[in-house]
C-alpha positions in Angstrom: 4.0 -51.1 -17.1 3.3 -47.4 -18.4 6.2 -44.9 -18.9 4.8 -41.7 -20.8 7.4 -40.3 -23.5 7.8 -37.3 -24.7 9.4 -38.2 -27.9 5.9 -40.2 -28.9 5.4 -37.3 -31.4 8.8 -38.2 -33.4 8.8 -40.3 -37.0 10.2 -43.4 -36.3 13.3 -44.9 -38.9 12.9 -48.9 -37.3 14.0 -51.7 -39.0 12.6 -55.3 -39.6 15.2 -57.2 -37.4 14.2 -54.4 -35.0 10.9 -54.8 -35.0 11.1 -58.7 -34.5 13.3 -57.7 -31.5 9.6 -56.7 -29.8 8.7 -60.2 -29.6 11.9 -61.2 -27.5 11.6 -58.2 -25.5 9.2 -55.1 -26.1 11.8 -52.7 -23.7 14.8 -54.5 -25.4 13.2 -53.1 -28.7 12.5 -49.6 -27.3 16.1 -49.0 -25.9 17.1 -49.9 -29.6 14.9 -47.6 -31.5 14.2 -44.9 -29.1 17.7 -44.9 -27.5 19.9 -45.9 -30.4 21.7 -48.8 -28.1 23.4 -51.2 -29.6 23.0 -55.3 -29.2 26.3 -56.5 -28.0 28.0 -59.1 -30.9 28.2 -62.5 -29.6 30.3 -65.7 -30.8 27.1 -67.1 -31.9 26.1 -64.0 -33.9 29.6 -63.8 -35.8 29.1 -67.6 -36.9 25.9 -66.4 -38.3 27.2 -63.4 -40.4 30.1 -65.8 -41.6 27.1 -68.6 -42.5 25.4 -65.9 -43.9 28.3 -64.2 -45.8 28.5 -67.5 -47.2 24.9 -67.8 -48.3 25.3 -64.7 -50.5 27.7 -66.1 -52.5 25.2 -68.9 -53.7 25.2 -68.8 -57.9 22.0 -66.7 -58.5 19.6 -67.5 -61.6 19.2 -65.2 -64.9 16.0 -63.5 -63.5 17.2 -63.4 -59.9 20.0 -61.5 -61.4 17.8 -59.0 -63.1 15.7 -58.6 -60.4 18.3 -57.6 -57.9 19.5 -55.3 -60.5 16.1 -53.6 -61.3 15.6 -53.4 -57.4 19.2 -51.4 -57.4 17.8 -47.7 -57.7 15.2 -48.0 -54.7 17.8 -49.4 -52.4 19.2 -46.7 -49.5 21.9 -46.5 -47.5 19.8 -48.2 -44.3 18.1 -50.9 -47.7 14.6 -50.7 -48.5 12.3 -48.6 -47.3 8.3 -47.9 -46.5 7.0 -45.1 -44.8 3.9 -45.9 -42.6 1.7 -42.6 -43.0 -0.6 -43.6 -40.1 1.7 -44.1 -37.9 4.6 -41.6 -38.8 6.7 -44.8 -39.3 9.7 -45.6 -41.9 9.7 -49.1 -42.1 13.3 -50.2 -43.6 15.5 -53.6 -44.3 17.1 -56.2 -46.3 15.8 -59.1 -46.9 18.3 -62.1 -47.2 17.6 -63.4 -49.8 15.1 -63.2 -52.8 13.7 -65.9 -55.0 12.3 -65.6 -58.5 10.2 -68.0 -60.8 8.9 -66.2 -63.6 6.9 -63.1 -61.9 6.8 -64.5 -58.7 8.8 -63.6 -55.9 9.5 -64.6 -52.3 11.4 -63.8 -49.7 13.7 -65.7 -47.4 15.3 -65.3 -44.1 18.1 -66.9 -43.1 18.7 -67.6 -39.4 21.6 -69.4 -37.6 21.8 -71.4 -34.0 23.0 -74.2 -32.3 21.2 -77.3 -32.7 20.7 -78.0 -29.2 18.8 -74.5 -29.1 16.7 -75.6 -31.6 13.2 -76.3 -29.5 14.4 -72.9 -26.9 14.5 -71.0 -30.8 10.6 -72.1 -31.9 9.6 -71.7 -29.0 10.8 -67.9 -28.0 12.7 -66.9 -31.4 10.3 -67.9 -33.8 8.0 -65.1 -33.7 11.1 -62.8 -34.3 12.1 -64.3 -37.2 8.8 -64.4 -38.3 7.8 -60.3 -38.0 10.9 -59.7 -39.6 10.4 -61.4 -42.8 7.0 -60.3 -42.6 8.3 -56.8 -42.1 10.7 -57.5 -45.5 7.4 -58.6 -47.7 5.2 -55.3 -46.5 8.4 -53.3 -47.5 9.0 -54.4 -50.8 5.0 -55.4 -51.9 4.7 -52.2 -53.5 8.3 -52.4 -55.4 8.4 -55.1 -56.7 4.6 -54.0 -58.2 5.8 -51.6 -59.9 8.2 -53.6 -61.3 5.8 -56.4 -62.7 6.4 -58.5 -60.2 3.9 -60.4 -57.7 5.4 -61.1 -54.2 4.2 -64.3 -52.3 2.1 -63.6 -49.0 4.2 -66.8 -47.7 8.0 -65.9 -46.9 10.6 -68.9 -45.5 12.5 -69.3 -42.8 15.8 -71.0 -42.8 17.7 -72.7 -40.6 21.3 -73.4 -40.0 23.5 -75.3 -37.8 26.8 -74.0 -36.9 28.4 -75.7 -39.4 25.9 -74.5 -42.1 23.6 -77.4 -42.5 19.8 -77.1 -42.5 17.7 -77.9 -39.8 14.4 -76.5 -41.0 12.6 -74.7 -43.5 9.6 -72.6 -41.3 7.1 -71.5 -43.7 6.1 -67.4 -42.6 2.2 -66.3 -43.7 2.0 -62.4 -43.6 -1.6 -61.4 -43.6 -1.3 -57.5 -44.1 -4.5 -56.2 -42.0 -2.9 -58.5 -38.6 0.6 -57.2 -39.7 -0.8 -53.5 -39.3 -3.0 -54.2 -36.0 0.4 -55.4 -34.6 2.5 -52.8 -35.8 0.5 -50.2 -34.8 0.3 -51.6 -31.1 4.2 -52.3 -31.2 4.8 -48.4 -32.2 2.3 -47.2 -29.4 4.0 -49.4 -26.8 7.8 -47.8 -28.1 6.3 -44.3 -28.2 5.1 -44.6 -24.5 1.3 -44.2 -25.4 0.1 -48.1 -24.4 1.8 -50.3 -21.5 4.5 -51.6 -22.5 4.6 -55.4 -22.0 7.3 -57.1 -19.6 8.9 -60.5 -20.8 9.2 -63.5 -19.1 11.9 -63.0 -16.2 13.5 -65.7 -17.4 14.9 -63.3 -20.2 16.3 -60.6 -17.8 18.6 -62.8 -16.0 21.3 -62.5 -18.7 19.7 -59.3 -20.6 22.9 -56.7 -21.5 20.5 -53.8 -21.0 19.5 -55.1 -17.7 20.7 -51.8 -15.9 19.0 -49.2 -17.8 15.5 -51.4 -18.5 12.9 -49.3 -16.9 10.9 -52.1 -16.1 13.9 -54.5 -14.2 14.6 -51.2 -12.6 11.2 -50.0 -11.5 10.6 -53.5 -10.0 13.6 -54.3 -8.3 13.7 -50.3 -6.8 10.4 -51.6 -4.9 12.1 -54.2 -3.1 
């Protein structure tokens, strides 16, 4: 469906776990950016920032300290950041975690979820995860260059059970000319200048922004 905006001329601040909202729902996404809404906090979703509170407390290696402490100074308020020129676009995040060996550096994501999810997560979450921590390695590419440091074009996804044990390990491959096509489509969409695209109804049954989604309410006003 196409809704025109007239706010498609305004830079854009979005962040990564923003962005891989889009691939759950491209209106979901909008309402966040565009609108400022909020995502309600769930049970599940206080779990995972306990699991991952915990994960940051993990000992951290001699050159994972230093890294972290050379990364200090280009750090904001709202984390790293990237501006997008072509697209009048601030990319910004935080990546989980970080992982050094020598001068090489990757980036993982930690995600939490029941285990009977698990094949309802690949299936429809996966691709969220996944353009977030791709999102996190085109941010800090160019940082840690500066710094002397190479960052792996393969990020990692992890996965936790409730209880904090892991379920899987998803391997990420950012390929930065596709991450750009698709970032540059996901920014028209939000700015009104492409169709946006509707999910699968499945996903409005329960959706909290059911009520102001232009496209649940465009469709069900025709009936």
């Amino acid at each position: 469906m196409f809704f025109p905006s007239p706010l498609h001329h305004v830079m854009l601040r979005i962040h990564a776990h923003q962005l891989g909202l889009f691939w759950w729902c491209g209106e979901a996404c909008r309402l966040v950016v565009m609108e400022g809404r909020e995502t309600r906090e769930t049970s599940s979703t206080i779990r995972g920032r306990r699991i991952h509170e915990w994960l940051a407390t993990r000992p951290l290696t001699l050159s994972e300290r230093r890294l972290w402490h050379k990364l200090e100074p280009y750090r904001g308020d709202e984390g790293f950041g990237r501006y997008v020129e072509d697209l009048d676009v601030m990319l910004l995040g935080n990546p989980d975690d970080l992982r050094v060996k020598g001068r090489r550096v990757w980036i993982e994501e930690y995600k939490t979820l029941d285990r009977d999810s698990l094949g309802f997560w690949m299936m429809f979450r996966r691709p969220c995860a996944e353009y977030q921590t791709q999102t996190y390695i085109y941010i800090l590419t160019p940082v840690l260059g500066e710094l002397g440091y190479q960052l792996s074009r393969r990020g990692y996804i992890w996965l936790f059970d409730e209880s904090g044990r892991v379920m899987k390990v998803l391997p990420t491959r950012f390929i930065e000319e596709y991450y750009l096509i698709q970032l540059e489509r996901i920014v028209k969409m939000l700015r009104g200048e492409e169709e946006m695209i509707p999910p699968h109804r499945f996903k409005c049954r329960q959706c909290e922004f059911r009520e102001v989604c232009r496209i649940w309410v465009s469709e069900n006003s025709e009936k």
